[in-house]
C-alpha positions in Angstrom: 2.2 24.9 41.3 4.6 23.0 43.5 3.9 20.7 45.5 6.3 20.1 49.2 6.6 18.7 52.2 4.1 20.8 53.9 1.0 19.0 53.8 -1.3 21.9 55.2 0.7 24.4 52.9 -0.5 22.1 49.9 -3.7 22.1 51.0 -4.0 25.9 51.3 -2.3 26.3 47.7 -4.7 23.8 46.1 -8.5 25.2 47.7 -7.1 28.8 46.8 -8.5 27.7 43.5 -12.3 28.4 43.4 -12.7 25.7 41.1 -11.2 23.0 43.7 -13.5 24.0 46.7 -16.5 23.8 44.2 -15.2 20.3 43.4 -14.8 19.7 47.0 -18.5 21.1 48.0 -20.4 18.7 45.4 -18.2 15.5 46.2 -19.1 16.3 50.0 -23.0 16.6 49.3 -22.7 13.7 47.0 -20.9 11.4 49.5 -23.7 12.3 51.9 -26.8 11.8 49.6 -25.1 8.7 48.7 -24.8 7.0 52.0 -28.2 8.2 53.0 -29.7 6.9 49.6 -27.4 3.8 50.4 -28.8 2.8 53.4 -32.6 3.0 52.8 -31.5 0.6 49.3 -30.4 -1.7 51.8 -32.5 -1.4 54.1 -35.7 -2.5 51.5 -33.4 -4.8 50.3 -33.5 -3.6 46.6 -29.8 -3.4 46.6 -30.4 -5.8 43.0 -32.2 -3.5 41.4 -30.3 -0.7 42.2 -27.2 -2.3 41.2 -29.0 -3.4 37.8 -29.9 0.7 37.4 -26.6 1.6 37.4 -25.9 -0.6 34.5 -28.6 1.3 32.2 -26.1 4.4 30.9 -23.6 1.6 29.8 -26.3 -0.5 27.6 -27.7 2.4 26.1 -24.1 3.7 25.3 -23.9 0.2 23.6 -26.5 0.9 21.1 -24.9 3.7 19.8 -22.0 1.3 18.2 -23.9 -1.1 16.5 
């Protein structure tokens, strides 16, 4: 696959893939849960504790190694 000029052309060539507009489906729904699950965090202002969830996979990944 070669890649030119033609923006549009590229795009065509690259969601030909089934795999690619898969891709492009879940990071769309994603994007959208995200904002929407965003904006109620902020809203009840638990944005702290939703940043100190996201930390979880990374300590327990820290376990492993010692």
């Amino acid at each position: 696959m070669t890649f030119s000029l033609n923006l549009f052309a590229d795009l065509q060539q690259i969601f030909y893939y089934p795999f690619m507009q898969h891709a492009y489906e879940a990071g769309t729904v994603v994007a959208i849960v995200a904002g929407i699950v965003g904006y109620f965090v902020v809203l009840r202002r638990s944005s702290f504790a939703a940043h100190s969830l996201s930390h979880i996979p990374l300590w327990e990944d820290r376990q492993w190694l010692y």
